[in-house]
Predicted model as a PDB file, atoms N, CA, C, CB and O in Angstrom, pLDDT in the B-factor column:
MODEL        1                                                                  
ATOM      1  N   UNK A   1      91.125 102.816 107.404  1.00 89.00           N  
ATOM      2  CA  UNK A   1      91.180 101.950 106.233  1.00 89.00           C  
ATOM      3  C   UNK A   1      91.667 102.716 105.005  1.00 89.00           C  
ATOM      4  CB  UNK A   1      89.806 101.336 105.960  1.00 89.00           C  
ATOM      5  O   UNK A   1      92.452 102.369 104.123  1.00 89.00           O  
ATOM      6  N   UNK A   2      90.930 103.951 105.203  1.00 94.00           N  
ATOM      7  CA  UNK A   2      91.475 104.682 103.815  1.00 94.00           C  
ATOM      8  C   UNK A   2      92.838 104.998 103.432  1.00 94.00           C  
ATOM      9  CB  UNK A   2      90.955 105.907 103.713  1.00 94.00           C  
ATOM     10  O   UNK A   2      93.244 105.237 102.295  1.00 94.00           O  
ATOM     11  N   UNK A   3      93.708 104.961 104.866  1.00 95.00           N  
ATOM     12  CA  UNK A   3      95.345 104.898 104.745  1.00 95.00           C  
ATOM     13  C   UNK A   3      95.941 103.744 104.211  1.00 95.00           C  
ATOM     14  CB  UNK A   3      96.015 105.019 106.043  1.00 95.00           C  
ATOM     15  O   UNK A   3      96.782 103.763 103.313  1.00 95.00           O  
ATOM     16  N   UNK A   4      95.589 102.934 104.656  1.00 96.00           N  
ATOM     17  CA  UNK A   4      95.952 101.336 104.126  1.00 96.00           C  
ATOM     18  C   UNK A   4      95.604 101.570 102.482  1.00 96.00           C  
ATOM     19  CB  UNK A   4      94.744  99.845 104.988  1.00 96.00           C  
ATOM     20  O   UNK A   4      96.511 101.373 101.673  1.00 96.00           O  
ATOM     21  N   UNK A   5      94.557 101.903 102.117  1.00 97.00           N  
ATOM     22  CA  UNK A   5      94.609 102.039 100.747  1.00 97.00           C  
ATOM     23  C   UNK A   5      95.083 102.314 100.159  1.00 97.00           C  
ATOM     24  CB  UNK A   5      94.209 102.329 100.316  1.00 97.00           C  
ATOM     25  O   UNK A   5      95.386 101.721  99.124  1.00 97.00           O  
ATOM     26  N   UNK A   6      95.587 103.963 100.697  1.00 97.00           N  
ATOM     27  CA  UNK A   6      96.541 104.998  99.921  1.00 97.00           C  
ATOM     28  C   UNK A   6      97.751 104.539 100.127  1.00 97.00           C  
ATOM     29  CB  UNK A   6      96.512 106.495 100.355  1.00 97.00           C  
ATOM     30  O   UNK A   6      98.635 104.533  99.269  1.00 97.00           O  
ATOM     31  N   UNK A   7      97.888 104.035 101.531  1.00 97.00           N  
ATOM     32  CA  UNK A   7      99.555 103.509 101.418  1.00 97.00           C  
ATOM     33  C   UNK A   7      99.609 101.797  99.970  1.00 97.00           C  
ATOM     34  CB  UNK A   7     100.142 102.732 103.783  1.00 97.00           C  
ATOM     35  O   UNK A   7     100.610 101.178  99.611  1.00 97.00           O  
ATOM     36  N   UNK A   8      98.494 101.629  99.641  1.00 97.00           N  
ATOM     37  CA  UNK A   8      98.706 100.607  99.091  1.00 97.00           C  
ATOM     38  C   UNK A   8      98.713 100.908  97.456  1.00 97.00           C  
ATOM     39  CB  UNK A   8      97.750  99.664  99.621  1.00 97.00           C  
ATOM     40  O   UNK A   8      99.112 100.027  96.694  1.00 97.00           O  
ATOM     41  N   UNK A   9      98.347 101.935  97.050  1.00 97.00           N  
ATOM     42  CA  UNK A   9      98.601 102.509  96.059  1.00 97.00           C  
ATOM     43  C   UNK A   9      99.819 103.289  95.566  1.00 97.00           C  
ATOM     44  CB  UNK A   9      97.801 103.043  96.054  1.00 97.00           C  
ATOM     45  O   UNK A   9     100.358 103.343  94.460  1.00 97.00           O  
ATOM     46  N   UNK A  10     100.135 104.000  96.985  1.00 97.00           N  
ATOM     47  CA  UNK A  10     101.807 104.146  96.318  1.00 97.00           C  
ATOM     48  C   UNK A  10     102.489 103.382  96.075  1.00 97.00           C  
ATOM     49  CB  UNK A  10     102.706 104.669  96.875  1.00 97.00           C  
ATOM     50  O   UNK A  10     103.441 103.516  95.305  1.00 97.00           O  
ATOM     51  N   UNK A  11     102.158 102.301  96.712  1.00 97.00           N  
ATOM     52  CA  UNK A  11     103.075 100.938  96.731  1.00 97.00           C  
ATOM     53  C   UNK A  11     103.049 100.690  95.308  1.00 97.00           C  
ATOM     54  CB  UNK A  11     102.477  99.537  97.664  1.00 97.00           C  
ATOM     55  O   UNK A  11     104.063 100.531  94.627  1.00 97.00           O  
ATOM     56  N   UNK A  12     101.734 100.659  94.832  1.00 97.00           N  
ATOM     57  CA  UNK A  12     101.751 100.171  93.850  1.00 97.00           C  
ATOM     58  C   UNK A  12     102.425 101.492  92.228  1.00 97.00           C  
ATOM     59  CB  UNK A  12     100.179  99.550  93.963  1.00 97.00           C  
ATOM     60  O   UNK A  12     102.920 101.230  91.132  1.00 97.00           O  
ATOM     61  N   UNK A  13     102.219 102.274  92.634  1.00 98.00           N  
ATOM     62  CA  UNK A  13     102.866 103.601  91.490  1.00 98.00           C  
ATOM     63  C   UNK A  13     104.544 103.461  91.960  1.00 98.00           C  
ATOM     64  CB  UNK A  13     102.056 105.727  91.936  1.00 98.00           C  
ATOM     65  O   UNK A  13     105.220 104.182  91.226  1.00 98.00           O  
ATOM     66  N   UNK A  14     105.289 102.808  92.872  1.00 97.00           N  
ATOM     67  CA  UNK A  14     106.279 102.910  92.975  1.00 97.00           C  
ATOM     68  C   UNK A  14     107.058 101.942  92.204  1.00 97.00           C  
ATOM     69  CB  UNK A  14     106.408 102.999  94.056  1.00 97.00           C  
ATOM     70  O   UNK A  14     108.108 102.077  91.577  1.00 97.00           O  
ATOM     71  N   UNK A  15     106.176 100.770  92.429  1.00 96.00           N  
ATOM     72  CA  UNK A  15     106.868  99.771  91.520  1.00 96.00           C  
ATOM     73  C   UNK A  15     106.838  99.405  90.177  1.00 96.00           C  
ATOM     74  CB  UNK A  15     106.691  98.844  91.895  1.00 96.00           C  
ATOM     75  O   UNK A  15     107.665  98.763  89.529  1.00 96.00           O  
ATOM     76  N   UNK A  16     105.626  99.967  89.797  1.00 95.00           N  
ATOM     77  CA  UNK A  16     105.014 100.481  88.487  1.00 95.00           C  
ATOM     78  C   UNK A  16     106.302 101.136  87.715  1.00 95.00           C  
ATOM     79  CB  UNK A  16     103.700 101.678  88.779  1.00 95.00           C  
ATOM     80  O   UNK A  16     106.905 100.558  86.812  1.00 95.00           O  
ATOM     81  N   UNK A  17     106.719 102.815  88.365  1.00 96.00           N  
ATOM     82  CA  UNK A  17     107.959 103.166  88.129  1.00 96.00           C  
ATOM     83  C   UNK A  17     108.662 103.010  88.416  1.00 96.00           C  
ATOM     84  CB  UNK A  17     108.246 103.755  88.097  1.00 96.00           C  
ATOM     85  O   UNK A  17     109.066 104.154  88.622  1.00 96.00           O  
ATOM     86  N   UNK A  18     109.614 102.220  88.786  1.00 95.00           N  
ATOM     87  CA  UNK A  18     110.767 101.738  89.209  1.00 95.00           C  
ATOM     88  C   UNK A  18     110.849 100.055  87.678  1.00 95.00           C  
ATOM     89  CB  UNK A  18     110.533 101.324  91.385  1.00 95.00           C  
ATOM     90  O   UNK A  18     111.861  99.642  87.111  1.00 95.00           O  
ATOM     91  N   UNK A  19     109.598  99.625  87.533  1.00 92.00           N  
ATOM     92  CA  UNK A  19     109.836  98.447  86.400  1.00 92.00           C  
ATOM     93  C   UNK A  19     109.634  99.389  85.070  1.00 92.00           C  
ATOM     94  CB  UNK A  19     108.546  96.950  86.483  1.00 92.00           C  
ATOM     95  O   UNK A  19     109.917  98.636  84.138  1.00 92.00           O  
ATOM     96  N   UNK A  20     109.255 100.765  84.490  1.00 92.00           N  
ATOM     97  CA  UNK A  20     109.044 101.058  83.360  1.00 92.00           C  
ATOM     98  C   UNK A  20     109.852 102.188  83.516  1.00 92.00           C  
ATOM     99  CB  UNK A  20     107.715 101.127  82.910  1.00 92.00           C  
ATOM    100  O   UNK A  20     109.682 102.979  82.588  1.00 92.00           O  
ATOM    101  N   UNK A  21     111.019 102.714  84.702  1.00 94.00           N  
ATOM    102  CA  UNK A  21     111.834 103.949  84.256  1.00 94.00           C  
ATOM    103  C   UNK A  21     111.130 105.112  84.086  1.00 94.00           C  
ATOM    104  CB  UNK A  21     112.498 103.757  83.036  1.00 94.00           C  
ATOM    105  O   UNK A  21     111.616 105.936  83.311  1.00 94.00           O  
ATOM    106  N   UNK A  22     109.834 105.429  84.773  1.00 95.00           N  
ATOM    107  CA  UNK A  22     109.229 106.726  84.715  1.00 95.00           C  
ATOM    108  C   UNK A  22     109.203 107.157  86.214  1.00 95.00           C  
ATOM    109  CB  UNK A  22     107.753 106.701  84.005  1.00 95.00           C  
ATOM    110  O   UNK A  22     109.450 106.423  87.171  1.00 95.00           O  
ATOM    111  N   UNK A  23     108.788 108.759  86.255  1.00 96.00           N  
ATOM    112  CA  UNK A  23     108.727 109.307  87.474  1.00 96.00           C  
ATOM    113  C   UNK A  23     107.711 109.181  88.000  1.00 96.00           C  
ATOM    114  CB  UNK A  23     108.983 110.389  87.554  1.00 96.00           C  
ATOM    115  O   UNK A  23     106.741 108.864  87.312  1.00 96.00           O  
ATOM    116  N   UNK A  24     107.559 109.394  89.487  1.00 95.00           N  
ATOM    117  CA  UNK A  24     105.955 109.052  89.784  1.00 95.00           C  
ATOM    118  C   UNK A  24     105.096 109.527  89.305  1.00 95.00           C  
ATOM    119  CB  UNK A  24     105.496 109.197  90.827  1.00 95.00           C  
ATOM    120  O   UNK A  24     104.105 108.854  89.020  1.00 95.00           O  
ATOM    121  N   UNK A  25     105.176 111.097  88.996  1.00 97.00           N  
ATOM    122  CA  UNK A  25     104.214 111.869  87.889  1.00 97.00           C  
ATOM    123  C   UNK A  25     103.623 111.157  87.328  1.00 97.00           C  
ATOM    124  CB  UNK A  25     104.699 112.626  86.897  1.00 97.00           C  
ATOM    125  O   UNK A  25     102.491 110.786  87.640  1.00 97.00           O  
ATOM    126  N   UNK A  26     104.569 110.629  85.899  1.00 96.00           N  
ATOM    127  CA  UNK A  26     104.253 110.223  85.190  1.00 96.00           C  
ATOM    128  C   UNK A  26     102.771 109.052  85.287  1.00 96.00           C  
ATOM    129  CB  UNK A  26     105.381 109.997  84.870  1.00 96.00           C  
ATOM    130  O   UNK A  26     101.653 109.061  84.773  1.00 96.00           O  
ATOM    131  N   UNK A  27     103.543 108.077  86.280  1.00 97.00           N  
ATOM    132  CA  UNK A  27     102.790 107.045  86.508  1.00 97.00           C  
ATOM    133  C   UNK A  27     101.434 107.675  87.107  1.00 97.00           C  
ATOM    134  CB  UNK A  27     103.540 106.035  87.406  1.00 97.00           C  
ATOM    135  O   UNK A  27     100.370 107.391  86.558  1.00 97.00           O  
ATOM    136  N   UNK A  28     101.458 108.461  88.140  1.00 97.00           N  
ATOM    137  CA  UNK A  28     100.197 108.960  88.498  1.00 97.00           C  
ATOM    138  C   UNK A  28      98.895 109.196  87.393  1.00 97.00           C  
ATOM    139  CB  UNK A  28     100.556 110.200  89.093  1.00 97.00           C  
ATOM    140  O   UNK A  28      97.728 108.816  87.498  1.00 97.00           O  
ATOM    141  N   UNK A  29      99.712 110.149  86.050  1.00 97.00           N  
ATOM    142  CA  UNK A  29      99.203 110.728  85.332  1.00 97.00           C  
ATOM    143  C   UNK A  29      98.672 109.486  84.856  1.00 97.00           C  
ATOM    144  CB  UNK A  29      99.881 111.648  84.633  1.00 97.00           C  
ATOM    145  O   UNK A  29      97.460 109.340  85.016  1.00 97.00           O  
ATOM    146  N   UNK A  30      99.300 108.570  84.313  1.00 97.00           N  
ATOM    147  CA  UNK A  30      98.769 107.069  83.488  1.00 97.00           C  
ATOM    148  C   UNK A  30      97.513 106.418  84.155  1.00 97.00           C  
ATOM    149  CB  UNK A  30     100.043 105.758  83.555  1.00 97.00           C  
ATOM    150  O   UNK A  30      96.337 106.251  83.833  1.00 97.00           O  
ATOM    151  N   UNK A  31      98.249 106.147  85.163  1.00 97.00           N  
ATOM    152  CA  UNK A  31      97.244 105.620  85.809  1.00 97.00           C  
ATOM    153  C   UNK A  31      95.655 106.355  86.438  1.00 97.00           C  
ATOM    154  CB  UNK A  31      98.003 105.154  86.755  1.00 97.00           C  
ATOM    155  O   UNK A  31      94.779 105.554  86.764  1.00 97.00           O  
ATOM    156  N   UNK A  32      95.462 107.383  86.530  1.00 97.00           N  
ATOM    157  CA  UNK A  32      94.568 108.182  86.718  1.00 97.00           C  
ATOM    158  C   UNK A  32      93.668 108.352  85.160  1.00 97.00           C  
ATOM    159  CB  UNK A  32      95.290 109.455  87.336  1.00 97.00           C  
ATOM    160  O   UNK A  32      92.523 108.026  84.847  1.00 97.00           O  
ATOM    161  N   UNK A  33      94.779 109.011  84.406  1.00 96.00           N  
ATOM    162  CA  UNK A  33      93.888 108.767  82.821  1.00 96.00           C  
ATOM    163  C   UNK A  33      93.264 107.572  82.507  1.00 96.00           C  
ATOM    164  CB  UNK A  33      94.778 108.861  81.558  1.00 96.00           C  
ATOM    165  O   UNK A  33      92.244 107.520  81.821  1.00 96.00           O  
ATOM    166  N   UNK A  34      93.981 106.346  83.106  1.00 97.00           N  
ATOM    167  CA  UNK A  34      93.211 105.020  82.698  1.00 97.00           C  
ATOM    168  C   UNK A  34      92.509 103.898  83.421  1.00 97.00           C  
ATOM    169  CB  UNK A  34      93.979 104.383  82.115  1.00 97.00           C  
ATOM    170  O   UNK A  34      92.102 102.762  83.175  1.00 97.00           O  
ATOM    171  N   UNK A  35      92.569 104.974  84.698  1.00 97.00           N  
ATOM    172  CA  UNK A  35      91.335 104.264  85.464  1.00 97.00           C  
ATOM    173  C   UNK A  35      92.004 102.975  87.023  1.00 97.00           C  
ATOM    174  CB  UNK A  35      90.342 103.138  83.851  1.00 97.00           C  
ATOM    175  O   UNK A  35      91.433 102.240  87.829  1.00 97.00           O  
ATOM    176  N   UNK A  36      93.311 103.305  86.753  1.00 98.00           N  
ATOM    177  CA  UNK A  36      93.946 102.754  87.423  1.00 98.00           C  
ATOM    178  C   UNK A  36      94.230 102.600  89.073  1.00 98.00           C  
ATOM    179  CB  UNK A  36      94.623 103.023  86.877  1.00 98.00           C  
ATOM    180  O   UNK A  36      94.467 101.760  89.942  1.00 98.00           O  
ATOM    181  N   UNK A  37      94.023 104.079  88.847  1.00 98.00           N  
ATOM    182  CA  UNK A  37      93.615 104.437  90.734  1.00 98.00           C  
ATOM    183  C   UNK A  37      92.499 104.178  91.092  1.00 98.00           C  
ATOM    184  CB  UNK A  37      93.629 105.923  91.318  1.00 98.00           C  
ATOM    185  O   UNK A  37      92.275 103.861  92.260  1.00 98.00           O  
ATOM    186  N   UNK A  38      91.661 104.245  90.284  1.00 97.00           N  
ATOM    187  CA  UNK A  38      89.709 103.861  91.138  1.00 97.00           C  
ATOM    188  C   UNK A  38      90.306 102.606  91.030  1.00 97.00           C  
ATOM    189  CB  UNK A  38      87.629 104.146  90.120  1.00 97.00           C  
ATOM    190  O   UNK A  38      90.409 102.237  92.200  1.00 97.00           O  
ATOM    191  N   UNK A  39      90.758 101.736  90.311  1.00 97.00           N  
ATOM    192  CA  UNK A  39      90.720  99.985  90.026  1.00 97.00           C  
ATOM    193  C   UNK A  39      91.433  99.601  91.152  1.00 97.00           C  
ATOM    194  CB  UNK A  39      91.526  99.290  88.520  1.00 97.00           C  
ATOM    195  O   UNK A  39      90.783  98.873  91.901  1.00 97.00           O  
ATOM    196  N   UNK A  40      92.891  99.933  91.617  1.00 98.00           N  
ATOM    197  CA  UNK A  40      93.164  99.870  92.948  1.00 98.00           C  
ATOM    198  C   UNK A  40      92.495  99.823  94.167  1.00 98.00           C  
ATOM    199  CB  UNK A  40      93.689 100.573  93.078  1.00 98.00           C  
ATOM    200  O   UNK A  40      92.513  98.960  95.045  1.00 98.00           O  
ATOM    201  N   UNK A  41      91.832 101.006  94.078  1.00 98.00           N  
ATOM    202  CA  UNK A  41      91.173 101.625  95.458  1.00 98.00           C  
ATOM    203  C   UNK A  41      89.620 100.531  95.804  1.00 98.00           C  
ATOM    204  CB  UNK A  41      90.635 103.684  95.075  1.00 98.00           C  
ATOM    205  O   UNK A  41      89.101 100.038  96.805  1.00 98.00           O  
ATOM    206  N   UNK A  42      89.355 100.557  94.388  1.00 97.00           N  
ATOM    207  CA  UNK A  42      87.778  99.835  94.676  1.00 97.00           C  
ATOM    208  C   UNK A  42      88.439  98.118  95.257  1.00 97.00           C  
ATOM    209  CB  UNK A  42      86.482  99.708  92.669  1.00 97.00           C  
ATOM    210  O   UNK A  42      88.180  97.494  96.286  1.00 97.00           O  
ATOM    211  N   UNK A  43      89.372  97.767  94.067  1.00 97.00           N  
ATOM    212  CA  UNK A  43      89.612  96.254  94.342  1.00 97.00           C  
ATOM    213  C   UNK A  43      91.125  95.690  95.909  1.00 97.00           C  
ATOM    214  CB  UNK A  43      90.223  95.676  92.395  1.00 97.00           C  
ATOM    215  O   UNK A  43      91.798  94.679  96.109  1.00 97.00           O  
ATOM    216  N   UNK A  44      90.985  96.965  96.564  1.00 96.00           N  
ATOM    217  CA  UNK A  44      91.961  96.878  97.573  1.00 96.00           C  
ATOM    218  C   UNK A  44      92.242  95.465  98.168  1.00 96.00           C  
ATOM    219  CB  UNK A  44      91.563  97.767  98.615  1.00 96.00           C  
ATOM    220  O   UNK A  44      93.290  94.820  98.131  1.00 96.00           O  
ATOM    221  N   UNK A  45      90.943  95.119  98.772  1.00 96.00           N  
ATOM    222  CA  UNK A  45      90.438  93.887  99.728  1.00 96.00           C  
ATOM    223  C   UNK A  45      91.457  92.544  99.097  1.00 96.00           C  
ATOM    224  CB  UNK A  45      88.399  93.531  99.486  1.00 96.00           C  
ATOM    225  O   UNK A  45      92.169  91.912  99.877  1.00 96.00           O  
ATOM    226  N   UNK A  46      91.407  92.147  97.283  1.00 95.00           N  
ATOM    227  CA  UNK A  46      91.384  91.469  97.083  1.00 95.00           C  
ATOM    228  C   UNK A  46      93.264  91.550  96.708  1.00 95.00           C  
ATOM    229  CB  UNK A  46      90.197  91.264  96.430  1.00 95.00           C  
ATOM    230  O   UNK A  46      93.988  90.584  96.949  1.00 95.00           O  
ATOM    231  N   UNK A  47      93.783  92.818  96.124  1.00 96.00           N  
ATOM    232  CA  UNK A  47      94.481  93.605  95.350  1.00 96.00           C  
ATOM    233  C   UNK A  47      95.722  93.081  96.478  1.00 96.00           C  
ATOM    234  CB  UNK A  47      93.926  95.354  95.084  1.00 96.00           C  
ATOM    235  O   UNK A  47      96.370  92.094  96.128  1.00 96.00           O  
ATOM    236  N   UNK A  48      95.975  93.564  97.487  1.00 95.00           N  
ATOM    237  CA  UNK A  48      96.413  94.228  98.504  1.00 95.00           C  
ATOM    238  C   UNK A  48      97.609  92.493  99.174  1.00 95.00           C  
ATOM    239  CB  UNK A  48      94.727  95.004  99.624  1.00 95.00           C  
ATOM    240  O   UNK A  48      98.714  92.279  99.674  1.00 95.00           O  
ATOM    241  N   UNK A  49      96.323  91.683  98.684  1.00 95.00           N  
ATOM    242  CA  UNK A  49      97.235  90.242  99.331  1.00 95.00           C  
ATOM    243  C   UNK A  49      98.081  89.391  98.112  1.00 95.00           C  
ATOM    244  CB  UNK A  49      95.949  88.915 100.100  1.00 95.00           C  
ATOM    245  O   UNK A  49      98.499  88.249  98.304  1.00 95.00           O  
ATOM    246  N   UNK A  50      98.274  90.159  96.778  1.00 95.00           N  
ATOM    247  CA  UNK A  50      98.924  89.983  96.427  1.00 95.00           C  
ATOM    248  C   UNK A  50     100.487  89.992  95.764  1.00 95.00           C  
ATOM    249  CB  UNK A  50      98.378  89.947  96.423  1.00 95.00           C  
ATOM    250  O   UNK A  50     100.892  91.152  95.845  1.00 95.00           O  
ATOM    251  N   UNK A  51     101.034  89.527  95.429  1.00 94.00           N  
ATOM    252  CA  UNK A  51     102.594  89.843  95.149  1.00 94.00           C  
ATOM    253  C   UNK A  51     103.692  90.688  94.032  1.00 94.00           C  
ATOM    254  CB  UNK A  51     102.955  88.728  95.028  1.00 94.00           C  
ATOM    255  O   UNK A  51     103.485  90.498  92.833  1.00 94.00           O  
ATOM    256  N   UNK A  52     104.479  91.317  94.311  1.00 94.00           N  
ATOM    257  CA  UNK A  52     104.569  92.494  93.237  1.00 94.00           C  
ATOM    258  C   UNK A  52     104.704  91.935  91.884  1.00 94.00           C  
ATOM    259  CB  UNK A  52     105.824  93.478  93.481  1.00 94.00           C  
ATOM    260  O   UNK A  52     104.893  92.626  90.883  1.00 94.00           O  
ATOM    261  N   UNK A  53     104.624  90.953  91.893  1.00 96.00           N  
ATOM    262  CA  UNK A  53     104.835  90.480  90.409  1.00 96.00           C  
ATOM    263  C   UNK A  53     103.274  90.368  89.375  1.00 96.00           C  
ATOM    264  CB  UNK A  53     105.611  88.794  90.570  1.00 96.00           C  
ATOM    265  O   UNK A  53     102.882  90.639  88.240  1.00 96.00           O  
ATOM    266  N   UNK A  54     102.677  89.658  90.934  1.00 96.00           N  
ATOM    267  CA  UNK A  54     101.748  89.497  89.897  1.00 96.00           C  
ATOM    268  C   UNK A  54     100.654  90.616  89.956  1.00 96.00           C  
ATOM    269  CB  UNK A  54     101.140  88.108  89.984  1.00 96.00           C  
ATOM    270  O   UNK A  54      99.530  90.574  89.455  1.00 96.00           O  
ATOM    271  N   UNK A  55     101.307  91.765  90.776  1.00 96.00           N  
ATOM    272  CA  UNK A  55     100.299  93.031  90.747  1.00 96.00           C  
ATOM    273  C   UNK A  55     100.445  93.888  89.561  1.00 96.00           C  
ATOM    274  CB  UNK A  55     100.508  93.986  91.983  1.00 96.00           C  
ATOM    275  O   UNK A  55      99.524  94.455  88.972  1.00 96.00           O  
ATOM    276  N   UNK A  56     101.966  93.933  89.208  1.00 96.00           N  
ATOM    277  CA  UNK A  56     102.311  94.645  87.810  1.00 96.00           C  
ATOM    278  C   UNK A  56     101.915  93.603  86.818  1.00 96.00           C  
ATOM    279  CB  UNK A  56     103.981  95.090  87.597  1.00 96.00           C  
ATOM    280  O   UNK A  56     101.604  94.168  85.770  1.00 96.00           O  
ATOM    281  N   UNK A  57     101.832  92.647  86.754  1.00 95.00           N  
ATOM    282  CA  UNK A  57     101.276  91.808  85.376  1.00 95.00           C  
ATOM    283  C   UNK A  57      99.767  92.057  85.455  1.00 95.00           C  
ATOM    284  CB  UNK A  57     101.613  89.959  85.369  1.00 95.00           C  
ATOM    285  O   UNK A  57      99.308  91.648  84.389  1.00 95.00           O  
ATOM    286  N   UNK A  58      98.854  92.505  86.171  1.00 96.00           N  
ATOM    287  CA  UNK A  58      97.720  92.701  86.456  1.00 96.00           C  
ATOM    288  C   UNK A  58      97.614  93.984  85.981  1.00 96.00           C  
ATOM    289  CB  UNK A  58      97.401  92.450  87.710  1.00 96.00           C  
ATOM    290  O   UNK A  58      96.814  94.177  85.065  1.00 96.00           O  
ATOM    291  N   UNK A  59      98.291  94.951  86.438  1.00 96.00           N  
ATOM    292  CA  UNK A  59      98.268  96.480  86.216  1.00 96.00           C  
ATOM    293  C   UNK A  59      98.391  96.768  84.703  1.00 96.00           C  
ATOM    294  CB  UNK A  59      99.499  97.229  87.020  1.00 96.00           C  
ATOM    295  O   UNK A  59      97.538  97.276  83.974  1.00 96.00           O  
ATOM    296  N   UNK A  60      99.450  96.401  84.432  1.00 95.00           N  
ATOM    297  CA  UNK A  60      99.784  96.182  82.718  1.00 95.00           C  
ATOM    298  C   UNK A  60      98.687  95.320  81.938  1.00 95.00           C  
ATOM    299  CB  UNK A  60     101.329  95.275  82.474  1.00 95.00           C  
ATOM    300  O   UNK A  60      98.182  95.939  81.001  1.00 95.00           O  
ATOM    301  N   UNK A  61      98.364  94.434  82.068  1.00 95.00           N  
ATOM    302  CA  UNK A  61      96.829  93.782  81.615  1.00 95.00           C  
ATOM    303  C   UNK A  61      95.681  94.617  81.782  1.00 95.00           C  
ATOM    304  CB  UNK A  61      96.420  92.508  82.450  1.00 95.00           C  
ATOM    305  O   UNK A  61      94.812  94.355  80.951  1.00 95.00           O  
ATOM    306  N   UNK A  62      95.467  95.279  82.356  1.00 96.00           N  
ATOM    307  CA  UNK A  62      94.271  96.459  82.902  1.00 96.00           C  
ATOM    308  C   UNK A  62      94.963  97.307  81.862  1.00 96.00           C  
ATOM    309  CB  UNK A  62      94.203  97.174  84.841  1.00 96.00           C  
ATOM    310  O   UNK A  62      94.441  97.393  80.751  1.00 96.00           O  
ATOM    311  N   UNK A  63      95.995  97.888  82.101  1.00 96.00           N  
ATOM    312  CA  UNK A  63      96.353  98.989  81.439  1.00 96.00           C  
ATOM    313  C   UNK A  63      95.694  98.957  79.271  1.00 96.00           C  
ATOM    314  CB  UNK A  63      98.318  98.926  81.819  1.00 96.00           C  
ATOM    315  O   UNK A  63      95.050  99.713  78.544  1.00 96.00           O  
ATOM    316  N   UNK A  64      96.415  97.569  79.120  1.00 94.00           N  
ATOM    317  CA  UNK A  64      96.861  96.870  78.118  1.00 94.00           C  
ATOM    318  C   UNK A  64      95.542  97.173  77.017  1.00 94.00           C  
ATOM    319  CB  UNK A  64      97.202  95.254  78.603  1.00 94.00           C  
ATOM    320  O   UNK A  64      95.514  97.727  75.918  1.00 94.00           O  
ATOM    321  N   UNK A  65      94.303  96.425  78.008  1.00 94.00           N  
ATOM    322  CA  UNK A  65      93.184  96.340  77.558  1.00 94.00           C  
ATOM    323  C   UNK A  65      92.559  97.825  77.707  1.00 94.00           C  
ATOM    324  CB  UNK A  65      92.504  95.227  78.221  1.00 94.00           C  
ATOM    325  O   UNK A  65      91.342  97.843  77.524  1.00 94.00           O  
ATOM    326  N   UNK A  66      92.922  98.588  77.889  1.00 94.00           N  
ATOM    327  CA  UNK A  66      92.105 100.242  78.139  1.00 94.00           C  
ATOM    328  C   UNK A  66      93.170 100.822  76.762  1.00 94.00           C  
ATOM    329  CB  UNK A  66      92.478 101.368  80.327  1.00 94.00           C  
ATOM    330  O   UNK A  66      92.953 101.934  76.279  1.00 94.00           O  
ATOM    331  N   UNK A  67      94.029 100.149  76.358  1.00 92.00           N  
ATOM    332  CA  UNK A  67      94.501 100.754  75.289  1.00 92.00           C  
ATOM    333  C   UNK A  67      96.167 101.567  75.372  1.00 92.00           C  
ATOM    334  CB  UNK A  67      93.333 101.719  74.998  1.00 92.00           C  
ATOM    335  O   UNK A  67      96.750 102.350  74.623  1.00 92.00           O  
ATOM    336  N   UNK A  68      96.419 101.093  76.317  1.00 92.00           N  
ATOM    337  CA  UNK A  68      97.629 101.947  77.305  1.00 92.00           C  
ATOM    338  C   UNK A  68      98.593 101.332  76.335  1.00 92.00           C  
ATOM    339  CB  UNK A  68      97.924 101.524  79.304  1.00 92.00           C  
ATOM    340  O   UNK A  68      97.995 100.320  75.971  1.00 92.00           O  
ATOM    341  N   UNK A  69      99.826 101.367  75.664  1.00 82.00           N  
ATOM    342  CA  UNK A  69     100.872 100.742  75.382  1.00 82.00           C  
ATOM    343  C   UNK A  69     102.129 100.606  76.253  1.00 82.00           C  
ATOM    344  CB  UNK A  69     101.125 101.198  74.376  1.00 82.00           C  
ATOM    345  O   UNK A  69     103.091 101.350  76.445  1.00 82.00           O  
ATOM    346  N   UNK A  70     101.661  98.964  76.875  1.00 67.00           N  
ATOM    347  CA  UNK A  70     102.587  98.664  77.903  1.00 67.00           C  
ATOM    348  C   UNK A  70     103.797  98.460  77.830  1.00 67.00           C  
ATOM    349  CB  UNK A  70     102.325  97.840  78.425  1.00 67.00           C  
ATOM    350  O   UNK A  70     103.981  97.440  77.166  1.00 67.00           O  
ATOM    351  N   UNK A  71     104.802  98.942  78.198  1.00 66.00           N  
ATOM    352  CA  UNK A  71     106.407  98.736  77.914  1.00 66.00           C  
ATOM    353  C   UNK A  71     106.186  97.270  78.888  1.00 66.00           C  
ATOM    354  CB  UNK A  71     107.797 100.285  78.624  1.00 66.00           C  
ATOM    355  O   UNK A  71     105.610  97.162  79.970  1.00 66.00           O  
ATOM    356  N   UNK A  72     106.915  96.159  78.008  1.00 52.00           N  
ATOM    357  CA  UNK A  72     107.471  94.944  78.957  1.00 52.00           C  
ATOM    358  C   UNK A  72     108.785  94.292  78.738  1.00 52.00           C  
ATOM    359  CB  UNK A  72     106.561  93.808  78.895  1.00 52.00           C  
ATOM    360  O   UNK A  72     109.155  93.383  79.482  1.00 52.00           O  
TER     361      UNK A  72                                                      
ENDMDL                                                                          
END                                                                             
């Protein structure tokens, strides 16, 4: 299960950078500073069946509200 996760988290740092023009670093770094990878990992189950659109409008809303300044 724990692969499915991790594979579901790159998924998600890939598209993350690929819609805001940063390197994965980067995104790692963001998302780790703001809580983004536990929020993934814990909410997988629910996270996981949804669609890239509305996973980055989710991610950026999470982000948004932790204070992150979301490029859109």
């Amino acid at each position: 299960m724990e692969k499915k996760i991790n594979d579901f988290i790159i998924f998600c740092i890939e598209i993350f950078k690929e819609e805001n023009k940063l390197t994965g670093k980067e995104v790692y770094d963001i998302f780790e500073k703001y809580g983004v990878l536990k929020y993934l990992h814990d909410g997988y189950d629910m996270l996981h069946t949804q669609g890239d659109k509305w996973l980055m409008n989710d991610i950026n809303e999470f982000l948004k509200i932790r204070g992150y300044k979301v490029i859109f």
